[in-house]
N, CA and C atoms as an extended XYZ file, in Angstrom:
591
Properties=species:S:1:pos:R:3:atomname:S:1:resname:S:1:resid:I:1 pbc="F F F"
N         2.548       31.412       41.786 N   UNK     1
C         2.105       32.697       41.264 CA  UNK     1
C         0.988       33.299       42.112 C   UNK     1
N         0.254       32.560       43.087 N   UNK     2
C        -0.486       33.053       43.650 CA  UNK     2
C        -2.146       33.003       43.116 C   UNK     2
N        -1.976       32.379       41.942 N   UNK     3
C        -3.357       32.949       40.892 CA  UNK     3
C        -4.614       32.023       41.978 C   UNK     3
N        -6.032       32.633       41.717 N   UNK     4
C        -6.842       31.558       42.417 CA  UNK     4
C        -8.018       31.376       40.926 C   UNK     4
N        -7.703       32.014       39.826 N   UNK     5
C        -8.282       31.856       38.674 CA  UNK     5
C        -7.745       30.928       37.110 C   UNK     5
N        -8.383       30.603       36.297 N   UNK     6
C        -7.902       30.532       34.992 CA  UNK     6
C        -9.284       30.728       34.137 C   UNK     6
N        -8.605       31.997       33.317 N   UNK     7
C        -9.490       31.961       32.098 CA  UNK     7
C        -8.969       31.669       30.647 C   UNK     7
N       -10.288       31.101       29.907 N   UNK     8
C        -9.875       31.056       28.708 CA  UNK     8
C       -10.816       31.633       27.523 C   UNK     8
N       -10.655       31.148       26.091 N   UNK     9
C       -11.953       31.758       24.925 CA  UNK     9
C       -12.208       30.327       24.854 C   UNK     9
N       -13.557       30.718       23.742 N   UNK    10
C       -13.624       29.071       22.933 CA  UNK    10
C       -14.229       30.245       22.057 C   UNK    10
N       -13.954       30.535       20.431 N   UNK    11
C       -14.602       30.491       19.814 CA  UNK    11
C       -15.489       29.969       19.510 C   UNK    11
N       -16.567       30.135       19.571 N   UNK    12
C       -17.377       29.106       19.180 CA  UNK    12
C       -17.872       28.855       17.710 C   UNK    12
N       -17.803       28.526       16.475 N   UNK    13
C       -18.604       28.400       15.400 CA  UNK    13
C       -17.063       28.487       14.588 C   UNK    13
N       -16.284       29.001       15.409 N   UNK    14
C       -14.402       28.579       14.321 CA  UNK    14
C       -14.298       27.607       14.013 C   UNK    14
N       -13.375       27.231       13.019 N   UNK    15
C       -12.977       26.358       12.775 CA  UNK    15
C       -11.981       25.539       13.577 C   UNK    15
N       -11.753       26.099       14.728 N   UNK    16
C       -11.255       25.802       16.049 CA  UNK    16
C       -11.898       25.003       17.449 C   UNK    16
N       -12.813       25.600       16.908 N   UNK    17
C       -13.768       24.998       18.508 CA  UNK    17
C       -13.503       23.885       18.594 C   UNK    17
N       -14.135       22.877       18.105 N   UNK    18
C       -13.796       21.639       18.959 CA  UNK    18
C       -12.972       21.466       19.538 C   UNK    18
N       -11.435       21.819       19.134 N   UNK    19
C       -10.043       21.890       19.369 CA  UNK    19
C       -10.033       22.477       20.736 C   UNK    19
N       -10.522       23.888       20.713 N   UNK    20
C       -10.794       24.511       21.582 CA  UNK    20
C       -11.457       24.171       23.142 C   UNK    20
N       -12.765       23.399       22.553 N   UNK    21
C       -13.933       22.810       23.551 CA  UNK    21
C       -13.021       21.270       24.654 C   UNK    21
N       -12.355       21.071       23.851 N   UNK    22
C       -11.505       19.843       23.924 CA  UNK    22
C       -10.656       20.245       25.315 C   UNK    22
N        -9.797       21.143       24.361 N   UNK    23
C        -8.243       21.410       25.494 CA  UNK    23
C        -9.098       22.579       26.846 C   UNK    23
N        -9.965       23.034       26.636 N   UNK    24
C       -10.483       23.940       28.204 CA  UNK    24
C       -11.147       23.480       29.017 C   UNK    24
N       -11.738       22.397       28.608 N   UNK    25
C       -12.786       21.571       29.398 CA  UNK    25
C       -11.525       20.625       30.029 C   UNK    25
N       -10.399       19.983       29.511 N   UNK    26
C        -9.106       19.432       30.141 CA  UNK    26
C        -8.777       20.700       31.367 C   UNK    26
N        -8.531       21.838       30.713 N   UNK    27
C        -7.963       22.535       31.626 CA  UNK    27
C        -9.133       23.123       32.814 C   UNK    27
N        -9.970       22.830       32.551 N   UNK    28
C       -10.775       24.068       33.589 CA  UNK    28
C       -11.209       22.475       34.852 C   UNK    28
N       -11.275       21.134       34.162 N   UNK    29
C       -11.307       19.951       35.202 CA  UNK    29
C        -9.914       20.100       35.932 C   UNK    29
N        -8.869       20.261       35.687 N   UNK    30
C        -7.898       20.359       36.350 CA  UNK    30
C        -7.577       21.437       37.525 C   UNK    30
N        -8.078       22.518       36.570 N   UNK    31
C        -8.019       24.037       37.677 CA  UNK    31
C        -9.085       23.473       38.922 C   UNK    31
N        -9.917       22.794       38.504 N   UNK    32
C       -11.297       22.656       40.099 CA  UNK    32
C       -10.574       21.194       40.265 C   UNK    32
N        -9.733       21.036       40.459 N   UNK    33
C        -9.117       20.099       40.631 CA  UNK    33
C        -8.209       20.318       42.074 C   UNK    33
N        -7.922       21.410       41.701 N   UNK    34
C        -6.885       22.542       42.363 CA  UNK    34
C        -7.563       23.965       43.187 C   UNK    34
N        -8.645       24.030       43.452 N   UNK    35
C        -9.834       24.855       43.679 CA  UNK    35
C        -9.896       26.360       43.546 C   UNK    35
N        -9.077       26.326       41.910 N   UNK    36
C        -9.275       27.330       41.526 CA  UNK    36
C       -10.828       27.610       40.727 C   UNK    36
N       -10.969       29.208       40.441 N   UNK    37
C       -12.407       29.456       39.892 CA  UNK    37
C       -11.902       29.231       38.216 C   UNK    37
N       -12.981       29.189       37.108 N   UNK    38
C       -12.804       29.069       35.861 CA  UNK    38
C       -13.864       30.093       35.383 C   UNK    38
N       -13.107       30.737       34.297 N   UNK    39
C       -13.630       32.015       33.847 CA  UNK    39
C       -13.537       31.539       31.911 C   UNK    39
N       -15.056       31.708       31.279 N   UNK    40
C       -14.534       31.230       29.912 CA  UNK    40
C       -15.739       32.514       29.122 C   UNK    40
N       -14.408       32.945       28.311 N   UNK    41
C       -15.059       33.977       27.348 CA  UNK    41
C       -15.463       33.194       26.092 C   UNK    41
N       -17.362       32.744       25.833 N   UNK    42
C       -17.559       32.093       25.535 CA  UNK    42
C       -18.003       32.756       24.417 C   UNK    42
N       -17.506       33.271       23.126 N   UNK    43
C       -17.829       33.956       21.909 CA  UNK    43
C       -17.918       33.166       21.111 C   UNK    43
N       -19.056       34.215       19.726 N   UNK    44
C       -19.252       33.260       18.969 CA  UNK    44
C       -18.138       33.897       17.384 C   UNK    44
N       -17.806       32.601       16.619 N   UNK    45
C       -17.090       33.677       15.861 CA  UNK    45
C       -17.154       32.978       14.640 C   UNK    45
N       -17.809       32.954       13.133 N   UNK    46
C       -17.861       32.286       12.264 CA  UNK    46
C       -18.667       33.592       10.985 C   UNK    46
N       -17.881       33.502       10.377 N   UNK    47
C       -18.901       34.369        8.819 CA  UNK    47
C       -20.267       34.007        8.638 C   UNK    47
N       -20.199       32.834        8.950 N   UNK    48
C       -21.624       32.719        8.488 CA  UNK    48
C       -23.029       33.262        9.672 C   UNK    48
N       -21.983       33.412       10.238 N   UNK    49
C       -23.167       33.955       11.571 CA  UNK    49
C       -23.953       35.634       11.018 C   UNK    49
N       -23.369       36.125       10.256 N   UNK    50
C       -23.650       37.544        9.730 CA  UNK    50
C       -24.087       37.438        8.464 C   UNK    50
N       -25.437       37.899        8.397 N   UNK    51
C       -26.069       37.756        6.888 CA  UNK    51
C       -26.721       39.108        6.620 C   UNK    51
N       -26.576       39.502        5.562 N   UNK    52
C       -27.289       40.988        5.061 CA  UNK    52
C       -27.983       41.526        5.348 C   UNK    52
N       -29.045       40.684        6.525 N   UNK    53
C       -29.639       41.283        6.955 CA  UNK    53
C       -29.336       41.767        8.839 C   UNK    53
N       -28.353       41.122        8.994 N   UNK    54
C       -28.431       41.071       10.430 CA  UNK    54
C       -26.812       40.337       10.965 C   UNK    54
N       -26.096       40.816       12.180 N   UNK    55
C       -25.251       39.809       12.468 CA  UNK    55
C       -25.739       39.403       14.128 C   UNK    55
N       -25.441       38.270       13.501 N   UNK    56
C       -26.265       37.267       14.631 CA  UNK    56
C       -25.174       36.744       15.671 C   UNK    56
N       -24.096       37.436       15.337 N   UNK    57
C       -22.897       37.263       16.834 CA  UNK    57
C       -23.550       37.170       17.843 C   UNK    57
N       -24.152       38.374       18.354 N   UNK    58
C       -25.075       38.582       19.523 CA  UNK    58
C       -26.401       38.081       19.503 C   UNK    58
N       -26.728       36.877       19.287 N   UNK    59
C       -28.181       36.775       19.035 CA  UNK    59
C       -28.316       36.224       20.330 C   UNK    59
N       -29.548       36.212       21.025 N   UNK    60
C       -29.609       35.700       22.550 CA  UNK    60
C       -29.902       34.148       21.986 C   UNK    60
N       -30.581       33.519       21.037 N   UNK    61
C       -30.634       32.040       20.788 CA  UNK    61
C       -29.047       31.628       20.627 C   UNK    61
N       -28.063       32.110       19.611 N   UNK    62
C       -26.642       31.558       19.359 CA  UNK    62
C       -26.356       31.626       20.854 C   UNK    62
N       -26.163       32.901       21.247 N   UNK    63
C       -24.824       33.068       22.490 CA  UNK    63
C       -25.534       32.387       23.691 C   UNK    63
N       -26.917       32.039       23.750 N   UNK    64
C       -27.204       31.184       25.240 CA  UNK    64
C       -27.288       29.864       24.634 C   UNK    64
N       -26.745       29.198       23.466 N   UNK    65
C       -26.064       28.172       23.389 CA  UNK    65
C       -24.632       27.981       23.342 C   UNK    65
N       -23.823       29.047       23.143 N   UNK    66
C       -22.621       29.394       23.724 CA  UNK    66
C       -22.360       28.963       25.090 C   UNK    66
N       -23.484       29.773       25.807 N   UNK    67
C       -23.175       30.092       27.632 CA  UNK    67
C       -23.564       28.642       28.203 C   UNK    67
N       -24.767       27.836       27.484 N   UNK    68
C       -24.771       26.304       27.763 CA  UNK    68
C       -23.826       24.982       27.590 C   UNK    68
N       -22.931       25.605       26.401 N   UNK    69
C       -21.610       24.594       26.068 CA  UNK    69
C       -20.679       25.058       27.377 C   UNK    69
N       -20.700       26.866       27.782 N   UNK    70
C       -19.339       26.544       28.556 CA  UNK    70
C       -19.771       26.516       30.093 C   UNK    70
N       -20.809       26.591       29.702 N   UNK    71
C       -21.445       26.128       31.659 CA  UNK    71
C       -20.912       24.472       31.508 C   UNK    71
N       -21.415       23.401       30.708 N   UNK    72
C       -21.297       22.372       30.233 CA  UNK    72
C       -19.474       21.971       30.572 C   UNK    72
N       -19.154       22.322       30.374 N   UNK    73
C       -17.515       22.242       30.498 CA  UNK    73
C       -17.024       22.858       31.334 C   UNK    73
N       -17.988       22.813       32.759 N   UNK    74
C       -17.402       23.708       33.719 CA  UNK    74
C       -17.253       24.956       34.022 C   UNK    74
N       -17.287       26.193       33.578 N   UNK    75
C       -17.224       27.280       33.928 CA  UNK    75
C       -18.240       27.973       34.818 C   UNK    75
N       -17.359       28.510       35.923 N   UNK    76
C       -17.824       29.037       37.397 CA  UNK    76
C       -18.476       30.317       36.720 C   UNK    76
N       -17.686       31.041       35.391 N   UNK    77
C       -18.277       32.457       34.982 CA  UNK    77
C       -17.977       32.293       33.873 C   UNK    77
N       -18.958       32.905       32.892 N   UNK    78
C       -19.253       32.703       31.529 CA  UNK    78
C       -19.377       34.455       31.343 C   UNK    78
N       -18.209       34.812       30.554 N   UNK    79
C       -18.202       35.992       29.699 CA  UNK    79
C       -18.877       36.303       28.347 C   UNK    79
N       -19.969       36.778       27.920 N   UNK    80
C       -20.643       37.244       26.851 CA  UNK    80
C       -21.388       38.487       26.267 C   UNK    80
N       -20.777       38.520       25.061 N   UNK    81
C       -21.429       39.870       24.556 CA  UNK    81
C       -23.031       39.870       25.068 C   UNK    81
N       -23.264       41.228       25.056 N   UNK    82
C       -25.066       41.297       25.451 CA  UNK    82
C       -25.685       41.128       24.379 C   UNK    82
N       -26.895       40.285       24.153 N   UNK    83
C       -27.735       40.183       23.142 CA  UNK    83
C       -28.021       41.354       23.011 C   UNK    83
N       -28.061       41.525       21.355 N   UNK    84
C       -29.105       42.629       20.637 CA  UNK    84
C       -29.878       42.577       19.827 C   UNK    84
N       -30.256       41.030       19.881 N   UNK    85
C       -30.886       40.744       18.367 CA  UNK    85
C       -31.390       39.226       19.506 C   UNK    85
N       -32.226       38.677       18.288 N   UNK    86
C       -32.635       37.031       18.260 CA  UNK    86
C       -33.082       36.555       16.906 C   UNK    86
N       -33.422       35.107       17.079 N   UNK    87
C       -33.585       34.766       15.955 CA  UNK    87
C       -32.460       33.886       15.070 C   UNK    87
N       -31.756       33.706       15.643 N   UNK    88
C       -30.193       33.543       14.616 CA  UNK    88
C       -30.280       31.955       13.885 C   UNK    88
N       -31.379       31.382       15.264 N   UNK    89
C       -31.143       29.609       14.297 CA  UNK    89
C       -32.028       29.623       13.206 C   UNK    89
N       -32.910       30.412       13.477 N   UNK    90
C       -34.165       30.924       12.505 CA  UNK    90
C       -33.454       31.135       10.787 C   UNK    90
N       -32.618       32.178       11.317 N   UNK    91
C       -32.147       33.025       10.048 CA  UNK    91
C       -31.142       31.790        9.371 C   UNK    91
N       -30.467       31.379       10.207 N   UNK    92
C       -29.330       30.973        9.563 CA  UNK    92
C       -29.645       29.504        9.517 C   UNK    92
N       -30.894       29.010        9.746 N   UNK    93
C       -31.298       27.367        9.144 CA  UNK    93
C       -30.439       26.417        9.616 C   UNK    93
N       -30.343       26.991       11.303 N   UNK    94
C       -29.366       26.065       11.620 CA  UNK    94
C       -29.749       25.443       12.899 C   UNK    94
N       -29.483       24.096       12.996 N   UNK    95
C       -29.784       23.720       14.700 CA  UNK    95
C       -31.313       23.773       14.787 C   UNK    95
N       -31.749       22.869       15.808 N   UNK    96
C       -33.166       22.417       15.829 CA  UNK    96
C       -33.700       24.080       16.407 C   UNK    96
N       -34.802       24.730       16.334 N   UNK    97
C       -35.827       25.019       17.484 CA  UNK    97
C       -36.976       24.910       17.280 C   UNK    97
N       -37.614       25.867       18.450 N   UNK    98
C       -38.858       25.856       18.628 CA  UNK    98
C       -39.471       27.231       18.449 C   UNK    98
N       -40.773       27.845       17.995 N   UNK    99
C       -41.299       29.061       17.778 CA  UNK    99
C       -41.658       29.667       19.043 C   UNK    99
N       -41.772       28.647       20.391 N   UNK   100
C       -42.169       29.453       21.527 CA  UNK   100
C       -41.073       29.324       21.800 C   UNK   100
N       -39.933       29.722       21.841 N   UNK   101
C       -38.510       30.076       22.061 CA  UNK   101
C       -38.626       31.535       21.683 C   UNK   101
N       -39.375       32.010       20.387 N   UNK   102
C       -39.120       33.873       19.843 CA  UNK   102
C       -40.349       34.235       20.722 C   UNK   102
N       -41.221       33.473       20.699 N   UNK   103
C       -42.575       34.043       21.576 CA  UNK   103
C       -43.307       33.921       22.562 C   UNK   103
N       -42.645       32.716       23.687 N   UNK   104
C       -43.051       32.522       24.833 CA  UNK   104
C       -42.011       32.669       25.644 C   UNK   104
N       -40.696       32.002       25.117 N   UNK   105
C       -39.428       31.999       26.328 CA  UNK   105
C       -38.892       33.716       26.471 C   UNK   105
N       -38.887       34.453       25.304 N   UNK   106
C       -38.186       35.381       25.379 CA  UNK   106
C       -38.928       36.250       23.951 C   UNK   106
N       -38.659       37.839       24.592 N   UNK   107
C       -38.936       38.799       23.950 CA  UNK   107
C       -38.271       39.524       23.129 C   UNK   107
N       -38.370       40.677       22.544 N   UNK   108
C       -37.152       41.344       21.738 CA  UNK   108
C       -36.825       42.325       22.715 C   UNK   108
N       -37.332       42.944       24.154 N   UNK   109
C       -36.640       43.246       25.240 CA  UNK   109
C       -35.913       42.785       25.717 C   UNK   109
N       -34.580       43.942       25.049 N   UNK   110
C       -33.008       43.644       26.430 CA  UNK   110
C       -33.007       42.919       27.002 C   UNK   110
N       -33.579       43.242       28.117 N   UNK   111
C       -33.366       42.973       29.501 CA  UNK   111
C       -34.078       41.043       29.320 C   UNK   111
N       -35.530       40.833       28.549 N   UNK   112
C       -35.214       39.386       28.255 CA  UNK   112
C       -34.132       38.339       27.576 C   UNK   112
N       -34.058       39.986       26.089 N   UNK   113
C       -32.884       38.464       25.812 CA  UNK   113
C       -31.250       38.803       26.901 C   UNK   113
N       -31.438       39.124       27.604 N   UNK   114
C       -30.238       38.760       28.200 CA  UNK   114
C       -30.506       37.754       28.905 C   UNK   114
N       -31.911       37.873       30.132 N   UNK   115
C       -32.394       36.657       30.681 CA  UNK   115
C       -32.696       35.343       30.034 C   UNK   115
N       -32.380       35.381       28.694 N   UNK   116
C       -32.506       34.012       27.754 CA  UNK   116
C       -31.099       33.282       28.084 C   UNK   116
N       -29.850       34.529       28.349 N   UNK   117
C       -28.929       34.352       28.363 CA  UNK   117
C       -28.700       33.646       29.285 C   UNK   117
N       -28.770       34.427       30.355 N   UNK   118
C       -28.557       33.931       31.804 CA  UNK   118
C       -29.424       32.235       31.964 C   UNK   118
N       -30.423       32.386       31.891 N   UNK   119
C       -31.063       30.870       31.651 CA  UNK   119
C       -30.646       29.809       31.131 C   UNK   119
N       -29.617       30.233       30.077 N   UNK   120
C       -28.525       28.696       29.385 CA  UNK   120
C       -27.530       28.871       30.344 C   UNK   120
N       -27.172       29.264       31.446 N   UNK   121
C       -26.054       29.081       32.490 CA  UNK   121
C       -26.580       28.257       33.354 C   UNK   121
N       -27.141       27.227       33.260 N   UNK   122
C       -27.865       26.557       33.834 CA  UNK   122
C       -28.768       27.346       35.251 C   UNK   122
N       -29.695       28.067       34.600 N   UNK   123
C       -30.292       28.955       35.429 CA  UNK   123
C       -30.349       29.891       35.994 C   UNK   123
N       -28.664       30.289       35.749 N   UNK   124
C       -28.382       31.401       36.277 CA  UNK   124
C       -27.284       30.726       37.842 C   UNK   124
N       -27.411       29.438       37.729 N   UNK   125
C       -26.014       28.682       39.085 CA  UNK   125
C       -24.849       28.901       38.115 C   UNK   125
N       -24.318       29.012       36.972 N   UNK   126
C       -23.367       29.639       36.407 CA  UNK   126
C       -23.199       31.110       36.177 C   UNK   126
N       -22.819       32.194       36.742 N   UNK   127
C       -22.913       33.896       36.754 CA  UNK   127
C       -22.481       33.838       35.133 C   UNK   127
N       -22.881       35.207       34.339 N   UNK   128
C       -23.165       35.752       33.227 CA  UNK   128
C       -22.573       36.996       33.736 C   UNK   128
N       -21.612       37.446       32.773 N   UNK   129
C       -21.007       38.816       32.605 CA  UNK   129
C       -20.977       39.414       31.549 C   UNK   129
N       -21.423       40.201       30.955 N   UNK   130
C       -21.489       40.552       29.796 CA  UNK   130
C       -20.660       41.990       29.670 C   UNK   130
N       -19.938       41.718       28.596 N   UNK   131
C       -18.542       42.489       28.265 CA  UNK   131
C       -19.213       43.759       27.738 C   UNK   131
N       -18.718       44.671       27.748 N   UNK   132
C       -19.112       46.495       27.695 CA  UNK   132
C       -19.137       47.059       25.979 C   UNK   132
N       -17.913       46.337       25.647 N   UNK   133
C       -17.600       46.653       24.230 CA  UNK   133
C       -16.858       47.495       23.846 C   UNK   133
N       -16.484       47.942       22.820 N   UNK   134
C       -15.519       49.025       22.655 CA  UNK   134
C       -15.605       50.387       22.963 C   UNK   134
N       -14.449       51.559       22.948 N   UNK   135
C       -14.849       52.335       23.566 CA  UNK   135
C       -15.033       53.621       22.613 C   UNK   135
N       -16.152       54.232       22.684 N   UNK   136
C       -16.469       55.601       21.602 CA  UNK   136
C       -16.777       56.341       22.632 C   UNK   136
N       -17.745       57.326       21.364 N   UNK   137
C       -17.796       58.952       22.253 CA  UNK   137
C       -18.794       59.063       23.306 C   UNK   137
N       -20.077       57.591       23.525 N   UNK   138
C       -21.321       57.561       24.085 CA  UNK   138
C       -20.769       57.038       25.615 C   UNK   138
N       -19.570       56.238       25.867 N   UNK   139
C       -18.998       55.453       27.102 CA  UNK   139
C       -19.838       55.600       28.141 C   UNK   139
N       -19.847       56.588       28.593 N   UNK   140
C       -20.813       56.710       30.174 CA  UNK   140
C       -22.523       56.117       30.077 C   UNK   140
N       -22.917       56.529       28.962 N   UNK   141
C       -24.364       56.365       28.970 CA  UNK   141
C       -24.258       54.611       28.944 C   UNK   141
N       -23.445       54.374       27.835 N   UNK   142
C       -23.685       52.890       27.281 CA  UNK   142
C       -23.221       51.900       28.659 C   UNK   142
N       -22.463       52.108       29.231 N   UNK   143
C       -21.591       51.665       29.978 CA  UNK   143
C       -22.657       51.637       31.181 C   UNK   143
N       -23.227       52.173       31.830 N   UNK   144
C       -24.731       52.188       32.702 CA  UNK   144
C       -26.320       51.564       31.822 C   UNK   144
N       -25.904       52.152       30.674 N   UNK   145
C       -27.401       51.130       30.605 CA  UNK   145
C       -26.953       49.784       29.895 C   UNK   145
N       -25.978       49.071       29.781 N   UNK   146
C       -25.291       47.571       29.901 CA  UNK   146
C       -25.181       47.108       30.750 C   UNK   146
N       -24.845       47.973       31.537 N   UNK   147
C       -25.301       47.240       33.318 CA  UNK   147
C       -26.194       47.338       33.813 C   UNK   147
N       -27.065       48.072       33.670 N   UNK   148
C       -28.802       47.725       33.937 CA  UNK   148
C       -29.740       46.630       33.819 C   UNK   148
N       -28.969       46.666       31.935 N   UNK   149
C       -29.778       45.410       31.318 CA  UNK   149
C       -29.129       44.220       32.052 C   UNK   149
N       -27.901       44.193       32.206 N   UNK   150
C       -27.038       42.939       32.923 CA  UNK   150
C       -27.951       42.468       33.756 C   UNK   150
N       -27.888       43.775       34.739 N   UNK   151
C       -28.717       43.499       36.281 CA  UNK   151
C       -30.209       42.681       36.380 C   UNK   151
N       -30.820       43.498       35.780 N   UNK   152
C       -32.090       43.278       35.677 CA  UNK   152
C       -32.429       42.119       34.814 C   UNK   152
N       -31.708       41.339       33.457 N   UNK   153
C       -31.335       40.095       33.290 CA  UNK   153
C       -31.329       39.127       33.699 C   UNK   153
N       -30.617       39.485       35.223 N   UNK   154
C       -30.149       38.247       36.448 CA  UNK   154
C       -28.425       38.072       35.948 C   UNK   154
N       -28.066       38.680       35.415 N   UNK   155
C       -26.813       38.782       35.027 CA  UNK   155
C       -25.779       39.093       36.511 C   UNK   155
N       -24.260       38.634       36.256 N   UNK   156
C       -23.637       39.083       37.553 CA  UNK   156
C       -22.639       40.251       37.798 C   UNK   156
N       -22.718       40.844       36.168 N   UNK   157
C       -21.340       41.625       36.135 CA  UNK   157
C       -20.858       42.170       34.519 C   UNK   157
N       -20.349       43.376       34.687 N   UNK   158
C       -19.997       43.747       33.238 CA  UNK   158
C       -18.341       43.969       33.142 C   UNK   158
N       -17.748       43.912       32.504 N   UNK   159
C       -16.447       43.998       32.135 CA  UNK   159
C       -16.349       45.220       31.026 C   UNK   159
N       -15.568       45.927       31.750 N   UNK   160
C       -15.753       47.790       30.822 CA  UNK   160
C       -14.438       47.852       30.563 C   UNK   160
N       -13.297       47.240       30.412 N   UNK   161
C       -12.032       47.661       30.519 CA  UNK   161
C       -11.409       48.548       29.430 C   UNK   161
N       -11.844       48.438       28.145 N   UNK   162
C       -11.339       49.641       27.302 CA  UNK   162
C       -12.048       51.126       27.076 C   UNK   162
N       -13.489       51.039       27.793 N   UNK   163
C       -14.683       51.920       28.036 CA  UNK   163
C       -13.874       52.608       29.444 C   UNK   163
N       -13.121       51.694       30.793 N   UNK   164
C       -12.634       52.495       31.371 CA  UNK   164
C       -11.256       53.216       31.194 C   UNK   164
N       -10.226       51.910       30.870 N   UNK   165
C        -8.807       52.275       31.046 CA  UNK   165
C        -8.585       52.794       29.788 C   UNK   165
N        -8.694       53.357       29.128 N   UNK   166
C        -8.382       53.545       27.806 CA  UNK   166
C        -9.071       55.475       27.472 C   UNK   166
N        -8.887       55.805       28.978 N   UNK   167
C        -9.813       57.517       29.149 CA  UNK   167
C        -8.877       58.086       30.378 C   UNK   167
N        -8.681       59.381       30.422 N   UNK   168
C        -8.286       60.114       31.872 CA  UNK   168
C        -8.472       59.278       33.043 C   UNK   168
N        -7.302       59.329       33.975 N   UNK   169
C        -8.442       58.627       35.243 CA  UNK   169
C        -9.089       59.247       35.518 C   UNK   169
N        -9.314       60.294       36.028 N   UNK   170
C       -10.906       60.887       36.508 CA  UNK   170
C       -11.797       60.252       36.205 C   UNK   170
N       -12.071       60.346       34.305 N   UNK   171
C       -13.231       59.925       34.014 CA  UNK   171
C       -13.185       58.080       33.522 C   UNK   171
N       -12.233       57.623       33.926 N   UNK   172
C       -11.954       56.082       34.246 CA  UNK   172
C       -12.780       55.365       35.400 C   UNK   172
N       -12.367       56.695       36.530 N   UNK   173
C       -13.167       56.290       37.734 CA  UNK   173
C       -14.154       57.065       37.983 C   UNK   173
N       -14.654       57.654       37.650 N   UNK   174
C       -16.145       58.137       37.456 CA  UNK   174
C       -17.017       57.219       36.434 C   UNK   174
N       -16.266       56.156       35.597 N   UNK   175
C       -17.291       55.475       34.616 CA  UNK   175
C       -17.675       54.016       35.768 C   UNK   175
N       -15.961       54.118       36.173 N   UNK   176
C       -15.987       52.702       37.247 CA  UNK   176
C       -17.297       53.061       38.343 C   UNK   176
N       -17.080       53.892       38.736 N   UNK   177
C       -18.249       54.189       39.848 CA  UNK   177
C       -19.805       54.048       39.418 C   UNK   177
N       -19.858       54.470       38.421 N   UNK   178
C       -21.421       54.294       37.760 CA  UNK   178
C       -21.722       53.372       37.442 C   UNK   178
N       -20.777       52.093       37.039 N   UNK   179
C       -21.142       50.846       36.702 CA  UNK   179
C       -21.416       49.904       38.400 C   UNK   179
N       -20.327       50.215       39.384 N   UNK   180
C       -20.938       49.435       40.903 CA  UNK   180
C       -21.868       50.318       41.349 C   UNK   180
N       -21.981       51.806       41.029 N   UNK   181
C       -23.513       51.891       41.763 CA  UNK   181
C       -24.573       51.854       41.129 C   UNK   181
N       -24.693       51.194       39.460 N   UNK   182
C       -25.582       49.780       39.225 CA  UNK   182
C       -25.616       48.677       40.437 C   UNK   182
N       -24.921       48.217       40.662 N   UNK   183
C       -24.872       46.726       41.217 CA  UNK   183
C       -25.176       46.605       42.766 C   UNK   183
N       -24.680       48.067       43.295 N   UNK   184
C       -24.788       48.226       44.587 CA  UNK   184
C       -26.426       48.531       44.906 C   UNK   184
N       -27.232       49.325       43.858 N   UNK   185
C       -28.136       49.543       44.364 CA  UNK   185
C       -29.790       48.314       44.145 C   UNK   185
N       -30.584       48.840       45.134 N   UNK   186
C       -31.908       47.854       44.934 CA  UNK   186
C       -32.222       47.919       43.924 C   UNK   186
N       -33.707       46.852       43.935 N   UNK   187
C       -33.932       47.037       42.661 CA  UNK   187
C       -35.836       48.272       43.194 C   UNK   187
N       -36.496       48.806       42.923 N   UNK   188
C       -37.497       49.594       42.836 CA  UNK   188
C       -38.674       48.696       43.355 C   UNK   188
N       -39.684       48.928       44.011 N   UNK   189
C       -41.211       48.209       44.348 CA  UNK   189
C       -40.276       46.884       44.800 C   UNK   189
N       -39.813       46.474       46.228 N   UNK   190
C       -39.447       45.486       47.149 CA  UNK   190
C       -38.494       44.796       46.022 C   UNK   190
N       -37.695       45.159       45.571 N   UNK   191
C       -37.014       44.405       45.424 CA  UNK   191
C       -36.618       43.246       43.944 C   UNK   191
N       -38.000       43.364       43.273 N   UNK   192
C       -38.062       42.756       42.015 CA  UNK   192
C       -37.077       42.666       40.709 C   UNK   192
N       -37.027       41.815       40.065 N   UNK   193
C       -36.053       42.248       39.144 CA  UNK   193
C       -36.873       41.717       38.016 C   UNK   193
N       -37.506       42.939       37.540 N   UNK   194
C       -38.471       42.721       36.075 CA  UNK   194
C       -38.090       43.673       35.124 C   UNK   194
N       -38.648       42.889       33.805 N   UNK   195
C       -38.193       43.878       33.095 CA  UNK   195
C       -39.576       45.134       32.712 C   UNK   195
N       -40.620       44.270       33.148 N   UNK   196
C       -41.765       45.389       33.436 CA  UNK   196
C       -42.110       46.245       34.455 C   UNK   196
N       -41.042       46.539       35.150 N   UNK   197
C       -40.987       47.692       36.104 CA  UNK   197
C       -40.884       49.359       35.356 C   UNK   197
């Protein structure tokens, strides 16, 4: 077939995962076996993750223990929603932490909790892509400042595919263009990538 990739999901928090964690970590040793790359859309997906006050799908504590299980099992690139929230082991009384985790490791700025993100990829030697999301009436704006935060994160890449293909081409490739000339360009004052710039 020609492929030089394999991707897969793992739900994470289903009633599947293990199942899941099991059979991709088989398959993704085999693919680098074969020197293909491994691509794992590492989501989180369980009811209980969403509580009245908040859904903690996206929390940068859950999903950069997500991005640490599928770095953990091999994956060259780890696909994840962008944090918009934190707090989630907090809320949901789950899993050990620590308080300088909300107040020393990471902030309620974007652009940190994504870098919380990127940091469970074992440092960022596993790339972080964070998916665009669905597509409404805001696309262009959202679609550039998701890749900002990506960037400036330490993130490697956003995935826009129903934000692009799912519009005119014109404005398919006018959204495509605004998202690589994120990526193409520097970053401001030599080069830095802060989120206090």
């Amino acid at each position: 077939m020609g492929a030089v990739a394999v991707g897969a999901t793992v739900y994470y928090g289903s009633s599947e995962s293990r199942r899941q964690i099991e059979e991709v970590s088989e398959a993704f040793a085999y693919a680098h076996e074969l020197g293909m790359v491994t691509v794992l859309w590492a989501y989180l997906r369980n009811s209980e993750f969403k509580t009245p006050e908040a859904d903690y799908h996206n929390a940068a504590d859950l999903t950069g223990q997500a991005n640490y299980l599928a770095a953990t099992i091999e994956a060259d690139i780890v696909k994840q929603k962008q944090a918009q929230c934190n707090g989630g082991f907090k809320a949901l009384q789950f899993g050990k932490t620590h308080p300088g985790m909300y107040d020393g490791l990471c902030s309620e700025h974007p652009v940190d909790l994504v870098r919380y993100q990127v940091a469970n990829c074992f440092m960022g030697r596993v790339g972080m892509i964070n998916s665009g999301g669905a597509s409404g009436d805001d696309d262009f704006h959202q679609a550039v400042r998701t890749a900002v935060i990506n960037k400036r994160g330490g993130g490697m890449g956003l995935i826009s595919g129903r934000k692009a293909f799912q519009k005119p081409m014109a404005e398919g490739v006018e959204l495509l263009n605004a998202i690589q000339d994120v990526y193409l360009s520097e970053f401001p004052s030599g080069g830095k990538n802060s989120s206090d710039q």
